[in-house]
Backbone as XML, in Angstrom:
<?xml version="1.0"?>
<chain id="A" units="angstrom">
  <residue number="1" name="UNK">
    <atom name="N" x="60.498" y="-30.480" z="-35.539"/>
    <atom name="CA" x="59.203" y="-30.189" z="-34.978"/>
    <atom name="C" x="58.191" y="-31.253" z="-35.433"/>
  </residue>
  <residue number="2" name="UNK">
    <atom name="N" x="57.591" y="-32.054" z="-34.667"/>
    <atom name="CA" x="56.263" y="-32.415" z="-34.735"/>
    <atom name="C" x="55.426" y="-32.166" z="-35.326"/>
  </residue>
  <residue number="3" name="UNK">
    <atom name="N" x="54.511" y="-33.295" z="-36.495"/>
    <atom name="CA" x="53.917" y="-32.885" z="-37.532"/>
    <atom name="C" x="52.602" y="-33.278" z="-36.733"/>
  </residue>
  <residue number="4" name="UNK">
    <atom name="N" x="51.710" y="-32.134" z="-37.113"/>
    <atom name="CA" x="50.296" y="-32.261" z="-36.183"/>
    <atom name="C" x="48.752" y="-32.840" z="-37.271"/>
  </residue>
  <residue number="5" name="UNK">
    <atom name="N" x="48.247" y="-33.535" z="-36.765"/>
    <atom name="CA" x="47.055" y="-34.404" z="-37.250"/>
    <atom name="C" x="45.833" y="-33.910" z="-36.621"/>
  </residue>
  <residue number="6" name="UNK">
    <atom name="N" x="44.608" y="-33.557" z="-36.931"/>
    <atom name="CA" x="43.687" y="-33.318" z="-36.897"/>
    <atom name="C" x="42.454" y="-34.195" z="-37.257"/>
  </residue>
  <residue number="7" name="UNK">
    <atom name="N" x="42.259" y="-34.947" z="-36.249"/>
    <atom name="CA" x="41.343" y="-36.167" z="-36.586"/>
    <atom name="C" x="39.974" y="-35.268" z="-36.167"/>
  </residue>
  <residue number="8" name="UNK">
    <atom name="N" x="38.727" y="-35.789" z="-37.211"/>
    <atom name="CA" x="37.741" y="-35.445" z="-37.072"/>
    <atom name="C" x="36.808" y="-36.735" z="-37.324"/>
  </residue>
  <residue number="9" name="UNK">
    <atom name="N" x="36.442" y="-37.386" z="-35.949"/>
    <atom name="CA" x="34.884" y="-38.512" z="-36.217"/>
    <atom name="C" x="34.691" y="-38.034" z="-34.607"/>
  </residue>
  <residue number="10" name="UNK">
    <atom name="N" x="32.925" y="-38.793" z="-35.044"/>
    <atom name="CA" x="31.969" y="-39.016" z="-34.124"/>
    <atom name="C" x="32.109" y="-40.165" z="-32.831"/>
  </residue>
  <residue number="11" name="UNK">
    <atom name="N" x="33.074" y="-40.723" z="-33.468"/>
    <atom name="CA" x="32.856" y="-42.234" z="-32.594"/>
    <atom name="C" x="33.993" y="-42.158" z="-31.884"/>
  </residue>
  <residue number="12" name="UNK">
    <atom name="N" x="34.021" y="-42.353" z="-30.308"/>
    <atom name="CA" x="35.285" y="-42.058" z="-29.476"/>
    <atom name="C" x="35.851" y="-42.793" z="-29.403"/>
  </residue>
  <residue number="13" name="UNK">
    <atom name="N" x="35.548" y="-44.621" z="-29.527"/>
    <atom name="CA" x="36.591" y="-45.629" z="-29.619"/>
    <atom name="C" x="37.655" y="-45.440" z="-30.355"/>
  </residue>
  <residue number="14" name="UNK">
    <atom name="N" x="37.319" y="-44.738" z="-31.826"/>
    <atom name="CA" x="37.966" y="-44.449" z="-32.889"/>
    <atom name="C" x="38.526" y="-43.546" z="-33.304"/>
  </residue>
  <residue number="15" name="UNK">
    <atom name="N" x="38.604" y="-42.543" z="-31.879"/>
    <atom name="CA" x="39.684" y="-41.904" z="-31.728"/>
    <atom name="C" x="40.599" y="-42.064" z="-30.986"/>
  </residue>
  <residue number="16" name="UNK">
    <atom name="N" x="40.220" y="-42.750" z="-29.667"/>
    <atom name="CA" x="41.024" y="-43.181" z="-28.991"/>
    <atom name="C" x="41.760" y="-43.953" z="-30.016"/>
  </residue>
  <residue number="17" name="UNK">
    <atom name="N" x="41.673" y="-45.360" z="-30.513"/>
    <atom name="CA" x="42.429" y="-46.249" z="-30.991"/>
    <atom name="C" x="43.254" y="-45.272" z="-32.030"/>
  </residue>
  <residue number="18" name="UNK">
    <atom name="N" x="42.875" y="-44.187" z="-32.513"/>
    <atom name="CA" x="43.848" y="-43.298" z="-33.796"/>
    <atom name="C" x="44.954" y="-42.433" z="-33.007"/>
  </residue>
  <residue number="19" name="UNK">
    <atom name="N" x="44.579" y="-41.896" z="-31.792"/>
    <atom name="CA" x="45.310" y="-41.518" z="-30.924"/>
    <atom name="C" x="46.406" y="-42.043" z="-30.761"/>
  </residue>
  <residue number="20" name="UNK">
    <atom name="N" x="45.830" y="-43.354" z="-29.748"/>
    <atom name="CA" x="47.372" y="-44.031" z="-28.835"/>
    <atom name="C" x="48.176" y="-44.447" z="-30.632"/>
  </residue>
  <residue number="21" name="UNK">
    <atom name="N" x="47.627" y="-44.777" z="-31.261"/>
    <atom name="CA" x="48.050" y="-45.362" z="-33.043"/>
    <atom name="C" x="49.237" y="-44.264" z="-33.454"/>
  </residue>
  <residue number="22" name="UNK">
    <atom name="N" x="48.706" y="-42.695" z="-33.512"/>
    <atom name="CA" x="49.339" y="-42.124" z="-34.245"/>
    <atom name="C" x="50.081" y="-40.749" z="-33.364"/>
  </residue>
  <residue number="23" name="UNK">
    <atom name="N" x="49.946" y="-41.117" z="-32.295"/>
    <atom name="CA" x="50.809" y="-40.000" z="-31.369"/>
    <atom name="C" x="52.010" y="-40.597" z="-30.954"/>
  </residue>
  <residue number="24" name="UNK">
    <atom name="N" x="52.387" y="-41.837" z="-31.830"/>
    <atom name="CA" x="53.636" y="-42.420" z="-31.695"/>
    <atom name="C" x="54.851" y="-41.010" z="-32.240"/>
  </residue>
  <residue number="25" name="UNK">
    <atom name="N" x="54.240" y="-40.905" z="-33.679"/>
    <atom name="CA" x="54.865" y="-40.034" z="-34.069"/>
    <atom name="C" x="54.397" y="-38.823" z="-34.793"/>
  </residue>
  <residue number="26" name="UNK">
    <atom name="N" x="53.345" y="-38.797" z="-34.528"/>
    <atom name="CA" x="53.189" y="-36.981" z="-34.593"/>
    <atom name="C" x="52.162" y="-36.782" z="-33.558"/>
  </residue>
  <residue number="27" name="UNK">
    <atom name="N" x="51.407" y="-35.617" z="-33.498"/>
    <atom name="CA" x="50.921" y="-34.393" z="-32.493"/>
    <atom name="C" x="49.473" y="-34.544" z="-33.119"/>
  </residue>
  <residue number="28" name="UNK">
    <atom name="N" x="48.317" y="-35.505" z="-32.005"/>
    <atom name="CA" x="47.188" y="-35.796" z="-32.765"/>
    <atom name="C" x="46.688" y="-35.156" z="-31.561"/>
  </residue>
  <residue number="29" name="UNK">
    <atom name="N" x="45.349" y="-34.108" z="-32.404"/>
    <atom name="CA" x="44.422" y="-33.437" z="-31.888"/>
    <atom name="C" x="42.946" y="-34.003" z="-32.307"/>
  </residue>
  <residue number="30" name="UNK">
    <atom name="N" x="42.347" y="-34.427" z="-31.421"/>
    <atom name="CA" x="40.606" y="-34.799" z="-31.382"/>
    <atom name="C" x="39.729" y="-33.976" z="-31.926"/>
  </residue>
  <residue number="31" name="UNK">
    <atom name="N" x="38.809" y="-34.016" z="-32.709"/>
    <atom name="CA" x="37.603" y="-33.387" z="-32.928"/>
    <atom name="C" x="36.148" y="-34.616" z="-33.064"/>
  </residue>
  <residue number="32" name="UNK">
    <atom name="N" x="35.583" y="-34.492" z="-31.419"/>
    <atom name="CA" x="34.877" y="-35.442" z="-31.740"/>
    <atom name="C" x="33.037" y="-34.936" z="-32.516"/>
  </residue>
  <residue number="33" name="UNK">
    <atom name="N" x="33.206" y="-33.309" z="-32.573"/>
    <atom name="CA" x="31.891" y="-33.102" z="-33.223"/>
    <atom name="C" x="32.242" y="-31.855" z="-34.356"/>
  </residue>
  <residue number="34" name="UNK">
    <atom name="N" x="31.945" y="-32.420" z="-35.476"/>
    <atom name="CA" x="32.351" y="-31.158" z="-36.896"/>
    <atom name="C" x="32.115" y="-29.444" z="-36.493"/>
  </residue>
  <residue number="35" name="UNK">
    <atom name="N" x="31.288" y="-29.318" z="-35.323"/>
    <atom name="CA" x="31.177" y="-27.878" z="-35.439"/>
    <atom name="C" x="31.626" y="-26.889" z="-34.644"/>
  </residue>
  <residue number="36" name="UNK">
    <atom name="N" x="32.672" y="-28.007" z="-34.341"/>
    <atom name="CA" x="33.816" y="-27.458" z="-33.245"/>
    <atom name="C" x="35.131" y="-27.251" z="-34.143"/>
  </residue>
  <residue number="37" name="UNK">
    <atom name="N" x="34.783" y="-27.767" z="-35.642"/>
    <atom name="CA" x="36.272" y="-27.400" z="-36.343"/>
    <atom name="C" x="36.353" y="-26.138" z="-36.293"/>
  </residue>
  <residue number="38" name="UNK">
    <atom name="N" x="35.399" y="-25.614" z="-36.992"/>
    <atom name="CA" x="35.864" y="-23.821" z="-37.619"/>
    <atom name="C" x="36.172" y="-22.825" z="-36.635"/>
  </residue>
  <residue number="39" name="UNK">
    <atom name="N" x="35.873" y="-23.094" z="-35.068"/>
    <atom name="CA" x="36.581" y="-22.890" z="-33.927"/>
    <atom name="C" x="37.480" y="-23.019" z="-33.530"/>
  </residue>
  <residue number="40" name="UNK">
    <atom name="N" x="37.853" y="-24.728" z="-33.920"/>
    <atom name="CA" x="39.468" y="-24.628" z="-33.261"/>
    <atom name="C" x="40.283" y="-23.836" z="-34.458"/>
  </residue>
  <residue number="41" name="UNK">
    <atom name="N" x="39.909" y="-24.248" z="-36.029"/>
    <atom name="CA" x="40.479" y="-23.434" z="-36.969"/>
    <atom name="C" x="41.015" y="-21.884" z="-36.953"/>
  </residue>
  <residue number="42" name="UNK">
    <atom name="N" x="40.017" y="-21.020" z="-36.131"/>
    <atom name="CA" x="40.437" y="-20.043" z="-36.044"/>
    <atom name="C" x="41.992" y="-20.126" z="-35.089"/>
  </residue>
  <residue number="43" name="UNK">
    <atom name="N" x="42.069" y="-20.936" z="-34.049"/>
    <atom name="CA" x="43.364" y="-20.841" z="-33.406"/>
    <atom name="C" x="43.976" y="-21.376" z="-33.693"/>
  </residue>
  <residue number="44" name="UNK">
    <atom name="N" x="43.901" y="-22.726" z="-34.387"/>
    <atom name="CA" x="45.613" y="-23.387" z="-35.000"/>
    <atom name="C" x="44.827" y="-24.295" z="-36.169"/>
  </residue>
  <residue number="45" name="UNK">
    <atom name="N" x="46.213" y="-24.422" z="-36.699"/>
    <atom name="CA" x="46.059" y="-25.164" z="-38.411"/>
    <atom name="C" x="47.011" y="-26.225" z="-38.250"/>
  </residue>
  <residue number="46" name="UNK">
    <atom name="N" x="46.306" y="-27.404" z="-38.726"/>
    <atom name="CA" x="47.206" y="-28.554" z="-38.394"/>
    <atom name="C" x="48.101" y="-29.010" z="-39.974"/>
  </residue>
  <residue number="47" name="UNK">
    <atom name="N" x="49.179" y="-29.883" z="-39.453"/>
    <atom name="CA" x="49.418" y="-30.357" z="-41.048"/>
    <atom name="C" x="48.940" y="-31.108" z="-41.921"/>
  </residue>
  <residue number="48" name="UNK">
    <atom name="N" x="47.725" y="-31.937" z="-41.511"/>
    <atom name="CA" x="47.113" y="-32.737" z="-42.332"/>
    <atom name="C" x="45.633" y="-32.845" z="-41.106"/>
  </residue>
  <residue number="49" name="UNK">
    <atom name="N" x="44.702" y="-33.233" z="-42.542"/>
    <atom name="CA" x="43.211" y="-33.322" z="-41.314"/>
    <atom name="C" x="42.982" y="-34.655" z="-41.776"/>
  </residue>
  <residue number="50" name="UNK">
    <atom name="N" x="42.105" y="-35.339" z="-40.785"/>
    <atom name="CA" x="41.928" y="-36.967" z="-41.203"/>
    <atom name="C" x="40.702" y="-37.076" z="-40.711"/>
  </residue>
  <residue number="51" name="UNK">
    <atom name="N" x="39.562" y="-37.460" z="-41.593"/>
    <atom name="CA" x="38.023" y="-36.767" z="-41.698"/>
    <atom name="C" x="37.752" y="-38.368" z="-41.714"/>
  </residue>
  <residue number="52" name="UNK">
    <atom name="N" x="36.420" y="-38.367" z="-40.997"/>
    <atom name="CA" x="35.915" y="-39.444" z="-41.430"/>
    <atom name="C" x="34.460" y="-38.974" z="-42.145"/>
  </residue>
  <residue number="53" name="UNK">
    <atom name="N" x="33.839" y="-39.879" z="-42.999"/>
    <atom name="CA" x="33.182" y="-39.402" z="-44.076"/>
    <atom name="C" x="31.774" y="-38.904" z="-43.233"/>
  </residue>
  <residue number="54" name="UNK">
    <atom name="N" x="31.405" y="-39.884" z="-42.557"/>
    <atom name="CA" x="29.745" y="-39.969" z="-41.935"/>
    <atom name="C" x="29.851" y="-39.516" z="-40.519"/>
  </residue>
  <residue number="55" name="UNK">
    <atom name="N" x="29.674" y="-38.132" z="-41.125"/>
    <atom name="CA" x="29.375" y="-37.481" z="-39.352"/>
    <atom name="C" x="27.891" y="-36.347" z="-39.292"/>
  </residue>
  <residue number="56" name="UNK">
    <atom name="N" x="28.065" y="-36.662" z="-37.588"/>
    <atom name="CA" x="26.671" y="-35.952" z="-37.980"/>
    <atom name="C" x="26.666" y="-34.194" z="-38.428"/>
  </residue>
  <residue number="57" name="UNK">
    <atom name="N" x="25.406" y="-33.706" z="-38.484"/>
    <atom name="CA" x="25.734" y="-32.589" z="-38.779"/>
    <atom name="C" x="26.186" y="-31.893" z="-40.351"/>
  </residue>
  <residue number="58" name="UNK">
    <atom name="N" x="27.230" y="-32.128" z="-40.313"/>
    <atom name="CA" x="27.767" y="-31.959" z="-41.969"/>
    <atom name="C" x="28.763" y="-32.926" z="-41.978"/>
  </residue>
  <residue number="59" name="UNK">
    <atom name="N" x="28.666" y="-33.922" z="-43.188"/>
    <atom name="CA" x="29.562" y="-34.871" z="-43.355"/>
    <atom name="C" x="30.838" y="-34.518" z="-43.666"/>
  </residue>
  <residue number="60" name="UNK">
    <atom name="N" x="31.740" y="-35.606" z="-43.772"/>
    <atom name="CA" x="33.364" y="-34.908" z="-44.386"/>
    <atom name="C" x="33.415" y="-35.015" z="-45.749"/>
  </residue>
  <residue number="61" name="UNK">
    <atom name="N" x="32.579" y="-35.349" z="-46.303"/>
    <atom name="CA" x="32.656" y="-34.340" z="-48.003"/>
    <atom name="C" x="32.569" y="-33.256" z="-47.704"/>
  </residue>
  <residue number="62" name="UNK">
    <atom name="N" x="31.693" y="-32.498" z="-47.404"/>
    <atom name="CA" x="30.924" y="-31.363" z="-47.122"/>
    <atom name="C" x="32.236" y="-30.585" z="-46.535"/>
  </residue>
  <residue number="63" name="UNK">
    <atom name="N" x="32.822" y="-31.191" z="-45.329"/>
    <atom name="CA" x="34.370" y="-30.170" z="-44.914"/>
    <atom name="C" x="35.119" y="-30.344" z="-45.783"/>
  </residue>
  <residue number="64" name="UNK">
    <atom name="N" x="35.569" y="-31.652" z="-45.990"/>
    <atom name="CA" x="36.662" y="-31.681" z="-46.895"/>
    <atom name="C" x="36.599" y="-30.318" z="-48.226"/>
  </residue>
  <residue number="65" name="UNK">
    <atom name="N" x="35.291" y="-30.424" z="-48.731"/>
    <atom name="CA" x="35.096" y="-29.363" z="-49.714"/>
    <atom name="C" x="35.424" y="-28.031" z="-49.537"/>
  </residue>
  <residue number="66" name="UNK">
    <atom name="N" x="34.967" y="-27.536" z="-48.202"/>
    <atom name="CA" x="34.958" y="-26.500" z="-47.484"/>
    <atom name="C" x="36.440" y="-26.106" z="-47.189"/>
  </residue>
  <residue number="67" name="UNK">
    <atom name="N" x="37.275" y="-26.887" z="-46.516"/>
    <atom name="CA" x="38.240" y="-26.656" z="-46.406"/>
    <atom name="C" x="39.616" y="-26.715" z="-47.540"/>
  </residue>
  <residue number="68" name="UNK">
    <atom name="N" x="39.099" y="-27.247" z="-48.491"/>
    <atom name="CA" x="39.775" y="-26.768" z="-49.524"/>
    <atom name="C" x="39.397" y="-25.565" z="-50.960"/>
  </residue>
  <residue number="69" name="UNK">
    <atom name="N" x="38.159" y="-25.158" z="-50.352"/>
    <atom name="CA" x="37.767" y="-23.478" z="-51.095"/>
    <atom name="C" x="38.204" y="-22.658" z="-50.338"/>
  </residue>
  <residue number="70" name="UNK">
    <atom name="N" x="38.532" y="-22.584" z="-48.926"/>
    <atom name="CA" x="39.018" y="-21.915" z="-47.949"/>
    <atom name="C" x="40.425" y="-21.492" z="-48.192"/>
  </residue>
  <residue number="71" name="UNK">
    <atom name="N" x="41.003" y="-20.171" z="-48.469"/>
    <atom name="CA" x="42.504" y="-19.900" z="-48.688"/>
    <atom name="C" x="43.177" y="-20.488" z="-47.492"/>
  </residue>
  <residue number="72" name="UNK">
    <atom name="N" x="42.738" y="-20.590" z="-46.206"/>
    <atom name="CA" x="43.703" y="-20.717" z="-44.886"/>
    <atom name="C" x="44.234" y="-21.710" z="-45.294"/>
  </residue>
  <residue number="73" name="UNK">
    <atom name="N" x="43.333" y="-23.386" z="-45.833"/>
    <atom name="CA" x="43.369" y="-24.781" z="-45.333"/>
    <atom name="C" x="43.486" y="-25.411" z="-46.712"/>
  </residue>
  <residue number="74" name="UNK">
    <atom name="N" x="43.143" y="-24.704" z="-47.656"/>
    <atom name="CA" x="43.272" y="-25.333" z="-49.144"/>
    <atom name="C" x="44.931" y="-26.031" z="-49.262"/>
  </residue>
  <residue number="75" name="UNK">
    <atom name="N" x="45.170" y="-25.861" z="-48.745"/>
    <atom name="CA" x="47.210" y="-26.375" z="-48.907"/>
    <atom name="C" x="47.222" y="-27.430" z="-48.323"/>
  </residue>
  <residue number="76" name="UNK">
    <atom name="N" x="46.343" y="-27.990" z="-47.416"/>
    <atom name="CA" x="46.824" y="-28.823" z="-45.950"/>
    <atom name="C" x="45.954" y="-29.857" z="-46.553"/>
  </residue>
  <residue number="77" name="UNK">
    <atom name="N" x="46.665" y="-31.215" z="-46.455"/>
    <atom name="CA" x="46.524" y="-32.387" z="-47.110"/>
    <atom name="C" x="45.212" y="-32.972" z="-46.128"/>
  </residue>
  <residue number="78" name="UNK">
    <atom name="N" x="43.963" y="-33.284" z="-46.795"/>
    <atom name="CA" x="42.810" y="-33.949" z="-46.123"/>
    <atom name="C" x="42.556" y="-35.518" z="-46.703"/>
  </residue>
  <residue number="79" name="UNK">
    <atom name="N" x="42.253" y="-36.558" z="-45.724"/>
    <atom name="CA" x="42.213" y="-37.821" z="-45.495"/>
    <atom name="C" x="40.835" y="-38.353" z="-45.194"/>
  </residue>
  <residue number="80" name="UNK">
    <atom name="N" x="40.077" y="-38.590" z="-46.014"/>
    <atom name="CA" x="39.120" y="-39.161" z="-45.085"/>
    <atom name="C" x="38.899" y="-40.409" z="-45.203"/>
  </residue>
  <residue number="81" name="UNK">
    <atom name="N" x="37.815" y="-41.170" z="-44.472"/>
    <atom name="CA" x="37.876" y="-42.275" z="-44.379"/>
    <atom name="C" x="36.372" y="-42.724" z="-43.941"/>
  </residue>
  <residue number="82" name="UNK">
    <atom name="N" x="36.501" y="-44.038" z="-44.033"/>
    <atom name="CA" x="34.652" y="-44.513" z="-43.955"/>
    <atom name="C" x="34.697" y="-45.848" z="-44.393"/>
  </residue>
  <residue number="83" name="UNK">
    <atom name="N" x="33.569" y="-46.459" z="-43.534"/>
    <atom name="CA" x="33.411" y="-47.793" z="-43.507"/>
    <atom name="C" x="32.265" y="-47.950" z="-45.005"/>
  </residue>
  <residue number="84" name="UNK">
    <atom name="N" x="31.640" y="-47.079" z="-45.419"/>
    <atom name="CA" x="30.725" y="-47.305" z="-46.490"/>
    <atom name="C" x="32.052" y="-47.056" z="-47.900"/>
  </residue>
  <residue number="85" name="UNK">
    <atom name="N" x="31.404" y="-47.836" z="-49.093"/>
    <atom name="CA" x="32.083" y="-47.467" z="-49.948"/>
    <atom name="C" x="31.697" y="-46.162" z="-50.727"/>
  </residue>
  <residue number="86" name="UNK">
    <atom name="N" x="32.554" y="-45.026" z="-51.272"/>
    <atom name="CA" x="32.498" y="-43.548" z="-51.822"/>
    <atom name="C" x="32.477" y="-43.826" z="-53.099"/>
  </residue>
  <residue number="87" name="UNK">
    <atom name="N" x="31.751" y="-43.166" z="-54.068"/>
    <atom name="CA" x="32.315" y="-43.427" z="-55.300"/>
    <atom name="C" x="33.512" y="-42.360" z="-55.932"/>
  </residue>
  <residue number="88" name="UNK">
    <atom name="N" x="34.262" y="-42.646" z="-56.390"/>
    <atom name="CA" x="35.325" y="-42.197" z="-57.072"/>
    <atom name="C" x="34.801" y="-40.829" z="-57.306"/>
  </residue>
  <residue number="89" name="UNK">
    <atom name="N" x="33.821" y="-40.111" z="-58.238"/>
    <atom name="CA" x="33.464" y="-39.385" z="-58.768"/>
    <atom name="C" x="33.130" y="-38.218" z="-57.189"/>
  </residue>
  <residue number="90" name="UNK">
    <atom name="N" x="32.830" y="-38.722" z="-55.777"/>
    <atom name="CA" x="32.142" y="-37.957" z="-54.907"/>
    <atom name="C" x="33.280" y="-37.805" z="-54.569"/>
  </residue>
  <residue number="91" name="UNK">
    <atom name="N" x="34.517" y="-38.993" z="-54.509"/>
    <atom name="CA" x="35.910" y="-38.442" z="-53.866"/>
    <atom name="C" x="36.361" y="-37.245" z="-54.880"/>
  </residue>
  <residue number="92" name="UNK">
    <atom name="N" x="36.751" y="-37.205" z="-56.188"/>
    <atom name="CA" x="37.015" y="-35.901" z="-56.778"/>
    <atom name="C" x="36.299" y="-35.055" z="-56.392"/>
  </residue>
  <residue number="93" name="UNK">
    <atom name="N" x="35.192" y="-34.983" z="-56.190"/>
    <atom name="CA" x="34.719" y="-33.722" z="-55.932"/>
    <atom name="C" x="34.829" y="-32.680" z="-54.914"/>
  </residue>
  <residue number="94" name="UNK">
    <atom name="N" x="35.307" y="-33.616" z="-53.569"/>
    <atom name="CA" x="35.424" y="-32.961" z="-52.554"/>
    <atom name="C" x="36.994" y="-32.751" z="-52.442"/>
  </residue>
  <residue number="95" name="UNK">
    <atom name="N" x="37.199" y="-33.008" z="-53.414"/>
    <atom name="CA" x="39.408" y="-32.431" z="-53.396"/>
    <atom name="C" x="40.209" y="-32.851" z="-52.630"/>
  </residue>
  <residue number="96" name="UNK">
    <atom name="N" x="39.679" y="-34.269" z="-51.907"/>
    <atom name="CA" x="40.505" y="-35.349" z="-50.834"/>
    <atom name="C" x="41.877" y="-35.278" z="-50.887"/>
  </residue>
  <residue number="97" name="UNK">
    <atom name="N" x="42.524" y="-35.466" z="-50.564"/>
    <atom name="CA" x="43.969" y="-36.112" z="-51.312"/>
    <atom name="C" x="44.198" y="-37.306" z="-51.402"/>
  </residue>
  <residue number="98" name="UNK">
    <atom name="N" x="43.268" y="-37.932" z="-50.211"/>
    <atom name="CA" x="43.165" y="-39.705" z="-50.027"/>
    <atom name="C" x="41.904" y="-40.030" z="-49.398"/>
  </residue>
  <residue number="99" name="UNK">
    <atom name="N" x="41.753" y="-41.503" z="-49.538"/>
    <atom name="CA" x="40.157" y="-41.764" z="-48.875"/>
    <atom name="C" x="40.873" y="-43.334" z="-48.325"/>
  </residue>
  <residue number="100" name="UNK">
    <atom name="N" x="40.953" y="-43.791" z="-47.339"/>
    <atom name="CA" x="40.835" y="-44.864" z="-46.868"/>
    <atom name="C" x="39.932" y="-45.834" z="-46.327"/>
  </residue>
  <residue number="101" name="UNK">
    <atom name="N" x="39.197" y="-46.715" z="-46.404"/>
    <atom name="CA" x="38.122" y="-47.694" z="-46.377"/>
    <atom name="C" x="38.016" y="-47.970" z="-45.317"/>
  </residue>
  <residue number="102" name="UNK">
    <atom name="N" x="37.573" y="-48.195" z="-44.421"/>
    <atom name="CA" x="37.390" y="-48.873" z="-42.713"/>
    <atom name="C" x="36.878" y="-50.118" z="-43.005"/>
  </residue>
  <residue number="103" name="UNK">
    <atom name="N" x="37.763" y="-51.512" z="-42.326"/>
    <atom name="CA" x="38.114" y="-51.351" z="-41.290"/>
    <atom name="C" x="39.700" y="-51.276" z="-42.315"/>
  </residue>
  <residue number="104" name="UNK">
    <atom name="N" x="40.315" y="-50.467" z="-41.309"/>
    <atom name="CA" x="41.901" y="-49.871" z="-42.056"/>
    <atom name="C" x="43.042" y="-50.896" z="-41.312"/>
  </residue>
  <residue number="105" name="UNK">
    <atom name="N" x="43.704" y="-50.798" z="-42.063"/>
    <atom name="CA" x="45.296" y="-50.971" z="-41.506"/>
    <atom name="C" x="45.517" y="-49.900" z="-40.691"/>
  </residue>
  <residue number="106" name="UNK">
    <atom name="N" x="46.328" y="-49.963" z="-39.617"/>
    <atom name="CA" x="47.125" y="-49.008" z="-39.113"/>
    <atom name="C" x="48.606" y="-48.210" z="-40.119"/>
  </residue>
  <residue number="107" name="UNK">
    <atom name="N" x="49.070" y="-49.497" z="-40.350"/>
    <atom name="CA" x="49.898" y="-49.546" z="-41.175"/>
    <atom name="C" x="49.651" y="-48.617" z="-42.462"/>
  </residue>
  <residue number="108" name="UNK">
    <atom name="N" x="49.099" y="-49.416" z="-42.803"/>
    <atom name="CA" x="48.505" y="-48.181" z="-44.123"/>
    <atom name="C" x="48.037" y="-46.740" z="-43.844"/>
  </residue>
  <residue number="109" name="UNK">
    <atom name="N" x="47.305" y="-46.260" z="-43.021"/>
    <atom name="CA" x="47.016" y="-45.386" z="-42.751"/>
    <atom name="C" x="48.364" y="-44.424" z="-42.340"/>
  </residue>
  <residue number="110" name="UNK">
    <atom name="N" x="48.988" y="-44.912" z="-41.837"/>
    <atom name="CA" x="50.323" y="-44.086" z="-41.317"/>
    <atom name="C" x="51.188" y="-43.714" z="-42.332"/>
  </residue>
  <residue number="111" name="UNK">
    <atom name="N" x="51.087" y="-45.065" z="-43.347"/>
    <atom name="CA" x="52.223" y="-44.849" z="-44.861"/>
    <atom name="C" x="51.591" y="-43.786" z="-45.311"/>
  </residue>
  <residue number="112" name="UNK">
    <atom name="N" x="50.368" y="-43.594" z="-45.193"/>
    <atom name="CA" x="49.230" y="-42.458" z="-46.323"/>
    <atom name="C" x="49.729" y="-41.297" z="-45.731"/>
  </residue>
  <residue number="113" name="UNK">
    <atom name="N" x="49.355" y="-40.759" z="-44.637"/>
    <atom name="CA" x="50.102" y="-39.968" z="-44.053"/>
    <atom name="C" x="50.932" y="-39.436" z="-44.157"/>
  </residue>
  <residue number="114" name="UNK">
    <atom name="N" x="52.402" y="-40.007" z="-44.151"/>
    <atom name="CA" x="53.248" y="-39.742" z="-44.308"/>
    <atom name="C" x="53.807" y="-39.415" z="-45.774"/>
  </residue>
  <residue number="115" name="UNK">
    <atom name="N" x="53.408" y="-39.544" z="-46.538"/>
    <atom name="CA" x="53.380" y="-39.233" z="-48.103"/>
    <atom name="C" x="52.697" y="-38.026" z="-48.153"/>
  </residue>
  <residue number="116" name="UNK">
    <atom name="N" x="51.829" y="-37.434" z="-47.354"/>
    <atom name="CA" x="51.380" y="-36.329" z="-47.261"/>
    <atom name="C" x="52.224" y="-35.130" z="-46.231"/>
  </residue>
  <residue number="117" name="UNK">
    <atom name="N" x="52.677" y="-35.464" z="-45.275"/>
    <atom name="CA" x="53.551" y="-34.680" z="-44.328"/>
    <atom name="C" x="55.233" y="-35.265" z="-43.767"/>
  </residue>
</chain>
């Protein structure tokens, strides 16, 4: 079975390009505005979420955090990512499992991934 990805940014180029990228080999679902997660959440749970940091609304610290105080989603490996640099100390806090830098490898991003699912 198909391991499913849950991309969450603002910017549609950059999902498209994560899309055609990562539906090679797993099951990537779009979220192009944060307050459409806890909606789709109620109907399906993906195997890994891949956040980008600066969105509007509530950033992906702010979910990332959220979704790992949450019993449903606390298990499910979160990724985020961002063209600004994070400091170490804001990544612990929000219980990431990984943070990747923009502009990314594909490559890399997929190895990260996959160490997670």
């Amino acid at each position: 079975m198909e391991k499913t990805i849950l991309i969450v940014d603002d910017d549609s180029s950059i999902l498209d390009v994560l899309d055609s990228a990562l539906s090679i080999n797993f099951s990537v679902q779009l979220i192009s505005n944060p307050e459409q997660l806890s909606h789709h959440l109620a109907n399906y749970l993906p195997d890994l979420f891949l956040i980008d940091y600066g969105l509007p609304y509530k950033d992906g610290f702010t979910i990332c955090k959220e979704l790992k105080e949450d019993y449903r989603t606390k298990h499910i490996p979160v990724i985020l990512f961002s063209a600004s640099r994070i400091s170490s100390i804001l990544l612990r806090d929000s219980h990431c499992d990984a943070y990747i830098q923009k502009p990314y490898d594909l490559w890399e991003l997929e190895r990260t991934i996959k160490k997670f699912i």
